[in-house]
Backbone bond lengths (Angstrom), bond angles and torsions (degrees), N, CA, C in turn:
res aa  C-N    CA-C-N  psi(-1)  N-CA   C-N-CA  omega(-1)  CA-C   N-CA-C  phi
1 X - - - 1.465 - - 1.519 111.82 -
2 X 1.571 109.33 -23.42 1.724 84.29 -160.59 1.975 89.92 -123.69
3 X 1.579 104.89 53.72 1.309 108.18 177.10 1.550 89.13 -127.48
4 X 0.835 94.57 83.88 1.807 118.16 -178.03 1.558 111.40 -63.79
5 X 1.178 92.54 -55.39 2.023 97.35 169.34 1.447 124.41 -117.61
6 X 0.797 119.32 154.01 1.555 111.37 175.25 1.609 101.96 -74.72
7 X 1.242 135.34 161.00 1.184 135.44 -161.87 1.603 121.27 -74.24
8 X 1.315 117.08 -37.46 1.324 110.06 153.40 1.781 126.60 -50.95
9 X 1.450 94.20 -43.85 1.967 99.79 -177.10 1.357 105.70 -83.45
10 X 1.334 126.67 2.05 1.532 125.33 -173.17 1.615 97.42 -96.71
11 X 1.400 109.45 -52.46 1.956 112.45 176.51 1.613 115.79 -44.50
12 X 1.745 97.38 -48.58 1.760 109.14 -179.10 1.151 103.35 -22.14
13 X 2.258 91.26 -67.62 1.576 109.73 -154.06 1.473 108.29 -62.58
14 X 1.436 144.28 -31.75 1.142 151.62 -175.20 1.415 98.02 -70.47
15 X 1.091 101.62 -65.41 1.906 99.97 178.83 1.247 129.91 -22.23
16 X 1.312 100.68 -63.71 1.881 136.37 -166.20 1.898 85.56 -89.27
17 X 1.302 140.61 5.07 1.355 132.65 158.57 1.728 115.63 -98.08
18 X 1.381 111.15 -30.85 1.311 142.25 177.86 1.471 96.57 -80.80
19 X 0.966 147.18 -22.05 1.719 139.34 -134.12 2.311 59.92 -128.97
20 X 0.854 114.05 -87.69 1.034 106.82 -148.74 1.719 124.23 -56.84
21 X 1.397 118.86 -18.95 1.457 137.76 156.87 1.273 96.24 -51.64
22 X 1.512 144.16 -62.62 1.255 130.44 -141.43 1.805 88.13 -88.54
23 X 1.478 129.59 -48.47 1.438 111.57 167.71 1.273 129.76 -53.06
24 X 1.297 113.86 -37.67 1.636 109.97 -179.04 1.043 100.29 108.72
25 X 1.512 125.17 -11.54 1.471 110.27 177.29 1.426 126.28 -62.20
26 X 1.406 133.52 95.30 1.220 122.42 -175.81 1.364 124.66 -76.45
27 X 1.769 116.61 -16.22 0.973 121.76 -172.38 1.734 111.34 -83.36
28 X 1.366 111.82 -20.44 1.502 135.60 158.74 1.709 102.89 -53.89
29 X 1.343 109.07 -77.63 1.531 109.48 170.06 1.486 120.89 -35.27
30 X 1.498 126.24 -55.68 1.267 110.14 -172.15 1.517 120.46 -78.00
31 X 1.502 117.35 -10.11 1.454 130.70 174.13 1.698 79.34 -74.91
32 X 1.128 135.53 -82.60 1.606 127.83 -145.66 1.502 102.70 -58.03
33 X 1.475 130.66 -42.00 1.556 122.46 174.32 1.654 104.11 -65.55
34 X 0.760 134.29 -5.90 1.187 126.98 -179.79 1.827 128.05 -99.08
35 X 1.501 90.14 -28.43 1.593 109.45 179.34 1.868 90.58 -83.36
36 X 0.999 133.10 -39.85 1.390 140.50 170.82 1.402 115.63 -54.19
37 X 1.178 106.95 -39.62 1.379 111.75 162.15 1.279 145.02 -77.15
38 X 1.644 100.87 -20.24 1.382 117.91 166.19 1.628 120.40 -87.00
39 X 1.200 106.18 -28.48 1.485 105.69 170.28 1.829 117.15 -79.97
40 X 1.743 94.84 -29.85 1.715 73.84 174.04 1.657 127.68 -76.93
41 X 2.050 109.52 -13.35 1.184 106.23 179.98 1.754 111.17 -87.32
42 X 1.191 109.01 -8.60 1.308 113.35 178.77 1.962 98.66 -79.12
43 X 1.227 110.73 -28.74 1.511 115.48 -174.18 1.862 99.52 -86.71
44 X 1.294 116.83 7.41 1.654 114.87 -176.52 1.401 111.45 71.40
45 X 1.075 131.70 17.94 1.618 148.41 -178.26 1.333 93.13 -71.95
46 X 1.065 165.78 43.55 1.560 150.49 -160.79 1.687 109.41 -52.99
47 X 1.664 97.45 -39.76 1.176 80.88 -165.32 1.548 126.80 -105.55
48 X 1.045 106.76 -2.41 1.620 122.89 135.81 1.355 125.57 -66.30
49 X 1.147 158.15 -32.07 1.434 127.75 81.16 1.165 126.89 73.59
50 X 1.469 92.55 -101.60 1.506 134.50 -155.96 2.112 89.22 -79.78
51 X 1.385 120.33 -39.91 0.811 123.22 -147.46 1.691 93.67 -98.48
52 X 1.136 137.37 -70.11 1.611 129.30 -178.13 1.791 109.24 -75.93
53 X 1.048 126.56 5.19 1.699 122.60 164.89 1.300 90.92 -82.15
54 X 1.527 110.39 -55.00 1.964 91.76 -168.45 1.345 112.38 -83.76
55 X 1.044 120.12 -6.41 1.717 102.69 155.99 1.491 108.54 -82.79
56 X 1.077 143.84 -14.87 1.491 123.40 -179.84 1.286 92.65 -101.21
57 X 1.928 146.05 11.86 1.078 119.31 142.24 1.477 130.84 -72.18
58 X 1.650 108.50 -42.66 1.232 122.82 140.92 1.310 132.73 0.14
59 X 0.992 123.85 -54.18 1.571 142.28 179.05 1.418 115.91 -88.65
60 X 1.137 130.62 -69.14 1.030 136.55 175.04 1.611 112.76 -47.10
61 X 1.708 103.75 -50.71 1.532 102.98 172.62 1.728 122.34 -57.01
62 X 1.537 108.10 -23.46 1.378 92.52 177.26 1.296 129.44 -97.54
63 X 1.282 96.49 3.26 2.041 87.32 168.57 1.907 102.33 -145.73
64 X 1.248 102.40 135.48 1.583 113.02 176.43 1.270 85.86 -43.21
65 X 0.960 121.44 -99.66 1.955 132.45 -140.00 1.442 105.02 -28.50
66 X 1.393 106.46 -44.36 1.485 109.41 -176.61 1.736 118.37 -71.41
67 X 1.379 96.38 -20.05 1.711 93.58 168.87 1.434 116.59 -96.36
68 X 1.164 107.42 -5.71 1.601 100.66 157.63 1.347 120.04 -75.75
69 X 1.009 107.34 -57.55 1.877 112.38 174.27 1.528 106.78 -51.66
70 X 1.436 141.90 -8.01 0.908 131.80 -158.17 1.753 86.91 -117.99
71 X 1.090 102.77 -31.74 1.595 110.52 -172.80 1.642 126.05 70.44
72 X 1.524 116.97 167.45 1.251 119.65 -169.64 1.820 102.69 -72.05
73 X 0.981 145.18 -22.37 0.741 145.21 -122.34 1.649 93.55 -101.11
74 X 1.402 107.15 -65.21 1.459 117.66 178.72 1.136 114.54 -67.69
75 X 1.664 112.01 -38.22 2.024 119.02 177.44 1.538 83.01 -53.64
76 X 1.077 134.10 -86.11 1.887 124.02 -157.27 1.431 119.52 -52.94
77 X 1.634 139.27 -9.85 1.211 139.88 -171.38 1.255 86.64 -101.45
78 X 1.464 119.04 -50.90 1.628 117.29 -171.63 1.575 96.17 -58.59
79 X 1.062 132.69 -34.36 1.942 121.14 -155.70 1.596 74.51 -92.17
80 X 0.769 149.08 -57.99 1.893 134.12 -140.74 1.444 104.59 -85.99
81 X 1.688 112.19 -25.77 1.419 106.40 166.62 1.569 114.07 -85.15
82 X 0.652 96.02 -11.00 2.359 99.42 165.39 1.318 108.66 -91.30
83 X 1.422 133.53 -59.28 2.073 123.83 140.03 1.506 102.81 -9.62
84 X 1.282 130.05 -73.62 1.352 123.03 -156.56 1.826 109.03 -67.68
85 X 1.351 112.27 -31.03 1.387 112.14 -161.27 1.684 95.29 -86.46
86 X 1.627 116.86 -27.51 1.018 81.62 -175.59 1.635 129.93 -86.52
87 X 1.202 115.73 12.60 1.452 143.12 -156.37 1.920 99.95 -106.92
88 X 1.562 83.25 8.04 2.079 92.71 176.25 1.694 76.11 -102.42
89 X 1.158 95.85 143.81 1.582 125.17 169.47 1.319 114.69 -122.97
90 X 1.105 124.09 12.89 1.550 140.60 165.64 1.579 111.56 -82.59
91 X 1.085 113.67 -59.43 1.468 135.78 169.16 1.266 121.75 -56.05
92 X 1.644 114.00 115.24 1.469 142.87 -127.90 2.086 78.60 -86.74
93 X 1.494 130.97 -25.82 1.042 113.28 -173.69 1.678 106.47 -82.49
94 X 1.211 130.11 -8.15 1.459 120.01 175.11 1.796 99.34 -107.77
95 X 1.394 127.64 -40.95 1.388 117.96 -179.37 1.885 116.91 -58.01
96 X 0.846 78.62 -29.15 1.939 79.71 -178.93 1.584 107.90 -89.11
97 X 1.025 144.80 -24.64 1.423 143.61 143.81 1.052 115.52 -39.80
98 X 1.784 117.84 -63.65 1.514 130.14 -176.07 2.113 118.86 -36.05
99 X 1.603 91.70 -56.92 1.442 128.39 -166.84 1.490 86.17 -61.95
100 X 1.478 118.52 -66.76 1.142 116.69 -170.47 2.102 122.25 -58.96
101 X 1.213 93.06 -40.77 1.865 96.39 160.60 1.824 113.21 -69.81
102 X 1.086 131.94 -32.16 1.363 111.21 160.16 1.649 111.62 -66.28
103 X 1.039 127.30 -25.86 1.285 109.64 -150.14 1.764 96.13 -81.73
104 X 1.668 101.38 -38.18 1.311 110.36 -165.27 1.536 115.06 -68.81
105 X 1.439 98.62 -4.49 1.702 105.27 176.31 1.337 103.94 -85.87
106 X 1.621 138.27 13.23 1.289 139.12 161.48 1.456 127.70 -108.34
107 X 2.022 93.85 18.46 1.587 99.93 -171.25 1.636 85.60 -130.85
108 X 1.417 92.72 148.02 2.006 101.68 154.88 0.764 122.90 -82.34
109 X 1.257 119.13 164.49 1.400 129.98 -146.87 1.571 109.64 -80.97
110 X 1.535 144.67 -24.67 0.801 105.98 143.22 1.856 147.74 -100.84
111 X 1.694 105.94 41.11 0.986 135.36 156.84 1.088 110.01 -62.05
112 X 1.662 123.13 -76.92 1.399 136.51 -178.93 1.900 103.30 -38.81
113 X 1.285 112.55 -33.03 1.672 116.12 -169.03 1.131 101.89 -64.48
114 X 1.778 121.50 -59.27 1.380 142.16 -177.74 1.476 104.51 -25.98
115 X 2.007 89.38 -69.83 2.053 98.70 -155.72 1.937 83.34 -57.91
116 X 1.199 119.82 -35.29 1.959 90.95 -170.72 1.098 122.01 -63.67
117 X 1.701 119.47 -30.42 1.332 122.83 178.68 1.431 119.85 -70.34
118 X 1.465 115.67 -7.65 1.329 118.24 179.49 1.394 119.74 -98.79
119 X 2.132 97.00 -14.94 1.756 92.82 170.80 1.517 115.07 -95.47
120 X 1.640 101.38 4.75 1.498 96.83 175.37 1.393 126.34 -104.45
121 X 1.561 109.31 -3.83 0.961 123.03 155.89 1.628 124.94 -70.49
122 X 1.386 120.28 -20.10 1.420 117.15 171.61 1.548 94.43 -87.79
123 X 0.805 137.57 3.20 2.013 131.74 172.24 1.625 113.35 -94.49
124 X 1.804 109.40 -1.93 1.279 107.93 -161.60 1.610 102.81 -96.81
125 X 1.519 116.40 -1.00 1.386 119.55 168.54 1.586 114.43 -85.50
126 X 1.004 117.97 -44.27 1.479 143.22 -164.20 1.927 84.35 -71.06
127 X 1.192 131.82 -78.08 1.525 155.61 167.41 1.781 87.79 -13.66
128 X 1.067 129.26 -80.32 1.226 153.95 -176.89 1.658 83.30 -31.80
129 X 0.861 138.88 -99.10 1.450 169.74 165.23 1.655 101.02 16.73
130 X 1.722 95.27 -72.20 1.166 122.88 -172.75 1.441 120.23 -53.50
131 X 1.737 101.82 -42.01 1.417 110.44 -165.61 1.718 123.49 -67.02
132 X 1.146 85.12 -0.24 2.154 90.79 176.17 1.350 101.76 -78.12
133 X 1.270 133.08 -16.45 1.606 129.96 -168.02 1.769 91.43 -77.45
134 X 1.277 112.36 131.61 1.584 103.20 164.33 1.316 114.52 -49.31
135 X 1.298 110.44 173.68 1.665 127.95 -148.74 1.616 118.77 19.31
136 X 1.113 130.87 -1.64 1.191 134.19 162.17 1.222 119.33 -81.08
137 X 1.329 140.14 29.00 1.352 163.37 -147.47 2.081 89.63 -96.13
138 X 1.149 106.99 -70.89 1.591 101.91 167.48 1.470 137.32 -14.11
139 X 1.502 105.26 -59.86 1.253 114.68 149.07 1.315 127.57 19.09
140 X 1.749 71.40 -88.54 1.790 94.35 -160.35 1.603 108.31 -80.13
141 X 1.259 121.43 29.56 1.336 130.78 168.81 2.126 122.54 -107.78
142 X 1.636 93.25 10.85 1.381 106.16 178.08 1.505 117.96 -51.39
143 X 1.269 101.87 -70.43 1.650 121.20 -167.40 1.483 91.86 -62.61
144 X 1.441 134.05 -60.31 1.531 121.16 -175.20 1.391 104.47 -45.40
145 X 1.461 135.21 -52.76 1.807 138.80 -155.88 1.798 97.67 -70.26
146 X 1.534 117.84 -39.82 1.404 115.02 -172.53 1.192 106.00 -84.12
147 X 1.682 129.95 -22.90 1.680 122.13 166.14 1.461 99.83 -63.68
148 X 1.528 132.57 -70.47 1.149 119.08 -158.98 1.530 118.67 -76.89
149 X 1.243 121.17 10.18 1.725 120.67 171.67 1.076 95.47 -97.58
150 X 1.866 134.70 -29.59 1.498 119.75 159.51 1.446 121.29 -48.35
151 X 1.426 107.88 -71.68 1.314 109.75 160.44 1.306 138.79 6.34
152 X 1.385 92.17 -70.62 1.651 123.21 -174.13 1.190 110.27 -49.37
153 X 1.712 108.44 -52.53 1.525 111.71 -177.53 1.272 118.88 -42.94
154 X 1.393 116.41 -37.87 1.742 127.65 -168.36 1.465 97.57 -92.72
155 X 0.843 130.04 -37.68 1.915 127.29 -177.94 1.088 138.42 -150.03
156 X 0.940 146.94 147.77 1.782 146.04 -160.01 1.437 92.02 -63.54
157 X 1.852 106.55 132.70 1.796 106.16 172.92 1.843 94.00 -85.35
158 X 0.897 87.65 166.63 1.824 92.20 164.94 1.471 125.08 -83.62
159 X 1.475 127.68 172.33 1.495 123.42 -163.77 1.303 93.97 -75.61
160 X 1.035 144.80 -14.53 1.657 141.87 177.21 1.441 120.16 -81.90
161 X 1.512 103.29 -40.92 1.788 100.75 168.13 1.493 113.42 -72.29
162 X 1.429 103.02 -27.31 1.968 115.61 179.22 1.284 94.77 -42.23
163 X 1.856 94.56 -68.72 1.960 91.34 -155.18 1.553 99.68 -66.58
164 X 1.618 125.70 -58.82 1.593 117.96 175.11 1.802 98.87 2.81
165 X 1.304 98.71 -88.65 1.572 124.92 -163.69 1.641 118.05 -38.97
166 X 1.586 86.66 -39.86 2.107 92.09 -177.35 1.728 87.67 -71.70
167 X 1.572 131.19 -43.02 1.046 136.11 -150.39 1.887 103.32 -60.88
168 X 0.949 103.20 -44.22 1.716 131.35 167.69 1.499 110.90 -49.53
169 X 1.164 112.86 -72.19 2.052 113.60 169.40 1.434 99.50 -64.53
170 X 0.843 133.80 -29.73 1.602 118.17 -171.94 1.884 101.12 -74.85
171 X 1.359 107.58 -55.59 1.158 106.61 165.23 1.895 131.78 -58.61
172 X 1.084 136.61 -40.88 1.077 127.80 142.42 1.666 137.60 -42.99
173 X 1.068 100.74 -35.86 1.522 96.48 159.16 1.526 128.55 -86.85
174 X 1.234 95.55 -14.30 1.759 90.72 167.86 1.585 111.27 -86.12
175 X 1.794 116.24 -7.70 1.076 118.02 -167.79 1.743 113.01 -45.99
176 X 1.342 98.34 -67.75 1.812 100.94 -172.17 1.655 118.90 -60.66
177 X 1.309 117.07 28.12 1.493 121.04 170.11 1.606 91.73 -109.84
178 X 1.019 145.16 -4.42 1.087 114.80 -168.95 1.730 113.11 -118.68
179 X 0.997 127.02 -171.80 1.602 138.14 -164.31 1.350 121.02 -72.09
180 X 0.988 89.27 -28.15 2.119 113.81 -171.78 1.555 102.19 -92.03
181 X 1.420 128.49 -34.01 1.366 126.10 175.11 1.504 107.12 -79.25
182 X 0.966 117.41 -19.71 2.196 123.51 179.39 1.193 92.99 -93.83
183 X 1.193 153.48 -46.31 1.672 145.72 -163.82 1.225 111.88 -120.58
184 X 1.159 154.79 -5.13 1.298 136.04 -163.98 1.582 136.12 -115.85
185 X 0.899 132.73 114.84 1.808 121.71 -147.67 1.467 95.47 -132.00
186 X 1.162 101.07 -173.58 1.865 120.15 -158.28 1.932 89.11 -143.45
187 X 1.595 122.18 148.72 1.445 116.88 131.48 1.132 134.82 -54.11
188 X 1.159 117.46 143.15 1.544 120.42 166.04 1.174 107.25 -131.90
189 X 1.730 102.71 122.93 1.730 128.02 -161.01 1.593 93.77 -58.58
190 X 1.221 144.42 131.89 1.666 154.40 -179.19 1.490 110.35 64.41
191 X 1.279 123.18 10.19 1.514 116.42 177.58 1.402 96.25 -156.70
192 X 1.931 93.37 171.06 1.373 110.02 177.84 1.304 125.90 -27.52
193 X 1.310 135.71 173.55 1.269 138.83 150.32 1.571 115.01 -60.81
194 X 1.277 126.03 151.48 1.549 135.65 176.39 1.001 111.20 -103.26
195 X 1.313 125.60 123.58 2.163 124.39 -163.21 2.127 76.21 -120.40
196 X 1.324 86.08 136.50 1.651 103.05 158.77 1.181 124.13 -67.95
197 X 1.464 124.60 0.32 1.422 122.92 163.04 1.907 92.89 -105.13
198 X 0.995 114.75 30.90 1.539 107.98 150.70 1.215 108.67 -95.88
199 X 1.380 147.19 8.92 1.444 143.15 179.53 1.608 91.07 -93.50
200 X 1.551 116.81 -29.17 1.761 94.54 -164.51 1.712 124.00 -78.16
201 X 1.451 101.23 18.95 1.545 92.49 147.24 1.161 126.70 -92.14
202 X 1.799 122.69 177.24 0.937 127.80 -170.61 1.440 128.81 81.00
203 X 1.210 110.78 17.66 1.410 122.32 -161.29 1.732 118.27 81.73
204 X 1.666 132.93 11.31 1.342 148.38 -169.05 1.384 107.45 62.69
205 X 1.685 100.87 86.31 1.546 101.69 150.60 1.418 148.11 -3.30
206 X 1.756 100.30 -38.33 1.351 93.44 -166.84 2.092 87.65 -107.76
207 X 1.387 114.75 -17.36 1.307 101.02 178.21 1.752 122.14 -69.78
208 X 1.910 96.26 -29.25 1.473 96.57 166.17 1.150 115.49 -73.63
209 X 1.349 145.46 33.63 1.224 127.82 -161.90 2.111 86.71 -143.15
210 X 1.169 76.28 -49.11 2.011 87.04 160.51 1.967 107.86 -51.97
211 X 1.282 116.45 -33.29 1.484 104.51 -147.00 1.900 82.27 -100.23
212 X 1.418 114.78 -17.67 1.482 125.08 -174.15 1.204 91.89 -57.37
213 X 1.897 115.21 -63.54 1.409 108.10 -139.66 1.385 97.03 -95.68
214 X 1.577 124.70 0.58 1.532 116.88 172.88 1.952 103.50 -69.76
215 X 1.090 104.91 -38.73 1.699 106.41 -173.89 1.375 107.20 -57.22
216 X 1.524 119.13 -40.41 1.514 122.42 -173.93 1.298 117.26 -68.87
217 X 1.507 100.68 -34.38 1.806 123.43 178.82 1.641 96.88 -68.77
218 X 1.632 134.56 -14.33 1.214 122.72 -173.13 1.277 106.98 -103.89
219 X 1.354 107.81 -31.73 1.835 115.70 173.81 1.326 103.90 -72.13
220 X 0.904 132.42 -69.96 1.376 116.74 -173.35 1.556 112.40 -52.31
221 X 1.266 131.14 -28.13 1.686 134.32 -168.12 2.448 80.48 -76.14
222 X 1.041 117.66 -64.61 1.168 128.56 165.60 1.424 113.07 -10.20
223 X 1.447 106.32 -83.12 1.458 125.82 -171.43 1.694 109.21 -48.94
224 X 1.556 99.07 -29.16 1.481 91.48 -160.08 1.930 104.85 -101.10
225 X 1.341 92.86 -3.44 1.365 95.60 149.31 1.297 141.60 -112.34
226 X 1.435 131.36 22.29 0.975 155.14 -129.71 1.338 124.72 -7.97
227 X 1.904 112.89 58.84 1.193 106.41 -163.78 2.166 92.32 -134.43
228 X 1.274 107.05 151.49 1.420 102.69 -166.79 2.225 88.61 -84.90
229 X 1.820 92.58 158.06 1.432 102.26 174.59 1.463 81.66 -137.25
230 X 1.229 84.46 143.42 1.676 94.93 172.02 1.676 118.85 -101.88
231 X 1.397 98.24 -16.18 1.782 99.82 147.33 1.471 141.71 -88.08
232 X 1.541 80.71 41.38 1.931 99.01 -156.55 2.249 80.26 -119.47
233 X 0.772 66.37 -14.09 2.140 63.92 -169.54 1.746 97.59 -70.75
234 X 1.286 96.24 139.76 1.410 117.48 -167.78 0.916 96.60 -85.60
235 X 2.026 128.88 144.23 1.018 134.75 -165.89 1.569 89.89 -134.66
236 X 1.710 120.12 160.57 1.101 138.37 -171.15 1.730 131.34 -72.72
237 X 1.819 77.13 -20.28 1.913 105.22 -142.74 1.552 96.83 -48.99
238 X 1.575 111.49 -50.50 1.871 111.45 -169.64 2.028 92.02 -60.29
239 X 0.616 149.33 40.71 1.205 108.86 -170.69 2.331 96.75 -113.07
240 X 1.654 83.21 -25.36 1.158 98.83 175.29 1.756 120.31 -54.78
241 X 1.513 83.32 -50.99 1.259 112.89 -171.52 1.857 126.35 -41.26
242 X 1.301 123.28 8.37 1.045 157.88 157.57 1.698 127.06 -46.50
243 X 1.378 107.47 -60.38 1.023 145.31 -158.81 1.729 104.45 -83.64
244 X 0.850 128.94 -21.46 1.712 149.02 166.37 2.042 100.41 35.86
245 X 1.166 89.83 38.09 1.930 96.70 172.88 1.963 98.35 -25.02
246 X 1.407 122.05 -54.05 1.466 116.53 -172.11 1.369 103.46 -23.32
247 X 1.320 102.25 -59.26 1.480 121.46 -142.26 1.755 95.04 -67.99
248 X 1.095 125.20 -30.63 1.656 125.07 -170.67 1.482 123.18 -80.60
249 X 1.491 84.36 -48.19 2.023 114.80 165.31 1.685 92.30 -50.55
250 X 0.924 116.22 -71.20 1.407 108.33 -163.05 1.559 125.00 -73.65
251 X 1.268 123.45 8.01 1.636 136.70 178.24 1.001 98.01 -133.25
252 X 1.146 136.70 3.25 1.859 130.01 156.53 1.620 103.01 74.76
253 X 1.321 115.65 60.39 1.353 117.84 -159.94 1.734 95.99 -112.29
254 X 1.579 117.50 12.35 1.418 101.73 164.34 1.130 107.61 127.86
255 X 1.747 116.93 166.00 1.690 107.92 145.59 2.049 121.07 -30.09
256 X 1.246 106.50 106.56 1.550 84.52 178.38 2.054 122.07 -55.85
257 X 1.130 122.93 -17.04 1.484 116.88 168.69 1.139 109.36 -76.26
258 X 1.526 130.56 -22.53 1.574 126.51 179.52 1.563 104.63 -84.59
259 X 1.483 128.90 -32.96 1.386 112.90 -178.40 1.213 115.52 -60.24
260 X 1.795 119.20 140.66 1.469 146.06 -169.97 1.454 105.04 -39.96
261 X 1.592 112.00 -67.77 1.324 132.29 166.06 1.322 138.89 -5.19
262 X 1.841 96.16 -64.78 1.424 120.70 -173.54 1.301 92.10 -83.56
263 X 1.108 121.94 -54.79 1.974 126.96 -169.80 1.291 77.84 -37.67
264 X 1.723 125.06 -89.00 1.647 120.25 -156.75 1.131 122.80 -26.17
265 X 1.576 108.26 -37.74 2.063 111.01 -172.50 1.363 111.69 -80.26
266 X 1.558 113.17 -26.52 1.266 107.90 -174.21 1.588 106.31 -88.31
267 X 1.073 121.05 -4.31 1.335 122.88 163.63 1.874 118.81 -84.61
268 X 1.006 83.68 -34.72 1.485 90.41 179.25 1.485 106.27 -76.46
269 X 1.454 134.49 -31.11 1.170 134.69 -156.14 1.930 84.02 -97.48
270 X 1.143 114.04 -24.93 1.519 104.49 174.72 1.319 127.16 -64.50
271 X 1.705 101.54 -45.26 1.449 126.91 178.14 1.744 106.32 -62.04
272 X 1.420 109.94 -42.61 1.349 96.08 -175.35 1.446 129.98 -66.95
273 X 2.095 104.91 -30.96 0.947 135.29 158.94 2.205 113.52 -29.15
274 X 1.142 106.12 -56.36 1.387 132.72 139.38 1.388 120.06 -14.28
275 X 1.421 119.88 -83.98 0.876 140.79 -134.83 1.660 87.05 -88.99
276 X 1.466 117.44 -66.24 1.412 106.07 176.09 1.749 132.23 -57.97
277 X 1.294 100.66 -17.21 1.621 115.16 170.71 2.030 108.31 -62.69
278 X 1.735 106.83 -37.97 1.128 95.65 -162.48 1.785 109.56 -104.46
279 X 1.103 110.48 92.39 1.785 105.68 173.51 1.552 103.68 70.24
280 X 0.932 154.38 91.90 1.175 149.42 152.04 1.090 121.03 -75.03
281 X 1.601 123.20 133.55 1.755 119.63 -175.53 1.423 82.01 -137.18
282 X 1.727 114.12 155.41 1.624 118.90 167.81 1.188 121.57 -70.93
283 X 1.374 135.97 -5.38 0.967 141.88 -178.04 1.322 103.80 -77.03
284 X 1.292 121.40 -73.91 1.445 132.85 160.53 1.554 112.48 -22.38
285 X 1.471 101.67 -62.64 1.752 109.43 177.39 2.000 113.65 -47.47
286 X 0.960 101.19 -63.83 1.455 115.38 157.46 1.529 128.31 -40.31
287 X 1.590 123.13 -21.17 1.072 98.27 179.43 1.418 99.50 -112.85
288 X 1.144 117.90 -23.48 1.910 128.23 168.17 2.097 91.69 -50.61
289 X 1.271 112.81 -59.21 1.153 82.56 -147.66 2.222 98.15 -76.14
290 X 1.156 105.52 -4.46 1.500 102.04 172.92 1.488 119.84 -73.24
291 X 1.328 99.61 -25.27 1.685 117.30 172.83 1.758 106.27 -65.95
292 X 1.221 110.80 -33.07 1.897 109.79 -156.45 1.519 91.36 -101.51
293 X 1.109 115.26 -34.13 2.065 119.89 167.67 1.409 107.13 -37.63
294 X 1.324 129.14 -16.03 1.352 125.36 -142.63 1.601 86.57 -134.87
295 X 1.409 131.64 -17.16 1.000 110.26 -160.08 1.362 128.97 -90.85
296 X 1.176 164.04 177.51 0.978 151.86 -167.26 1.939 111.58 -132.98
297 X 1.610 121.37 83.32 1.278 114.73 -137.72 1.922 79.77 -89.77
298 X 0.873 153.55 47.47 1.769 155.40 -179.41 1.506 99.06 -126.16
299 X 1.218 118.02 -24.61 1.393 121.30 -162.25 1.685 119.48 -76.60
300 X 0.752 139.65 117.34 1.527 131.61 177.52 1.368 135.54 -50.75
């Protein structure tokens, strides 16, 4: 499954991805992630696929100019062939979302808040990591945004951690328009390199993590007026978001349910599942999520 090209047509495609990073041509890039993407779903690759269509939507979606040069033609084959993939329920990037929205319909609402703050706290090492790459500077503002949305729960933050915090989602969602999220990677001590467009599976890591801390930014704006928002209700979506499938699909790291990695998250995302079901105290909350700040979820 994850011999996508034969080895001559696999270098091309790397080449002609490399050839176009070092020009800047992005509109080059999202035609080449995209032709990559069409041959691996035409080859039954789903999940390679799954993995260079949505990066060459990615691109194209974030700047006009570049979706003109790219034209209507491919923007609509590329969106209807990502419609189709995600409507596979085989594929570990829509089944583990799914599982996780039933389950979270058996927690209150600020249960459902908890298990997110605990999967975004294992992203706040990795975040750290990332943030030396220019424009990825955001990043490294994880572990501060998941201490003070803990926080929050127990007491009013002040108008300075408010804006800090909006300053943080505003910045993460502008993340994947820019240069440093298409090119820029980190080592990883016994494995591949880590490219910051390995977060854009899963629906983009860093946009669920934007749509997390906009809800918290509404509850608390809420709370302190004592008026209900109904875009203040905590949603599940980051919780997945852990699990960084991009990153595996693209280093040929296996069945994705058999890699070491994912097993760990999906255990951990079970356990936490757990953890907020049984008695919750902040103390407890507080030291799980000081424990996962530290953790290193790439590691074997």
């Amino acid at each position: 499954m994850f011999g996508l090209f034969g080895k001559k047509e696999g270098k091309a495609g790397e080449d002609r991805v490399a050839e176009c990073q070092k020009k800047k041509d992005w509109a080059g890039l999202a035609k080449a992630y995209y032709e990559m993407g069409v041959s691996a779903m035409e080859a039954g690759d789903l999940e390679h696929a799954q993995l260079w269509l949505h990066r060459s939507d990615t691109i194209y979606s974030a700047d006009d100019d570049v979706y003109e040069k790219v034209g209507d033609k491919i923007a609509d084959d590329c969106s209807d062939r990502i419609g189709r993939l995600e409507a596979e329920e085989g594929l570990l990037y829509n089944a583990v979302p799914a599982e996780i929205s039933e389950k979270a319909e058996e927690l209150s609402e600020p249960q459902v808040r908890i298990w997110g703050l605990l999967s975004a706290a294992r992203l706040a090492a990795l975040g750290k990591r990332l943030s030396g790459i220019p424009g990825c500077e955001v990043l490294g503002e994880l572990g501060w945004a998941v201490d003070m949305m803990a926080r929050s729960l127990q007491e009013p933050p002040t108008q300075e951690e408010y804006q800090h915090l909006m300053d943080v989602c505003n910045g993460l969602y502008a993340l994947n328009g820019k240069p440093g999220y298409w090119c820029g990677q980190i080592d990883v001590p016994g494995g591949a390199p880590f490219q910051v467009f390995d977060l854009n599976g899963m629906m983009g890591v860093e946009q669920e993590l934007s749509g997390f801390i906009d809800s918290h930014l509404r509850l608390i704006a809420a709370l302190s007026q004592g008026v209900e928002d109904p875009a203040a209700a905590a949603e599940s979506d980051i919780v997945g978001c852990t699990l960084l499938p991009d990153y595996y699909v693209r280093t040929g790291g296996g069945r994705l349910e058999e890699v070491p990695q994912i097993r760990a998250e999906l255990e951990r995302i079970q356990s936490d599942y757990e953890f907020v079901c049984d008695g919750l105290t902040w103390e407890k909350v507080g030291q799980r999520i000081a424990a996962y700040q530290a953790l290193d979820i790439l590691a074997m």
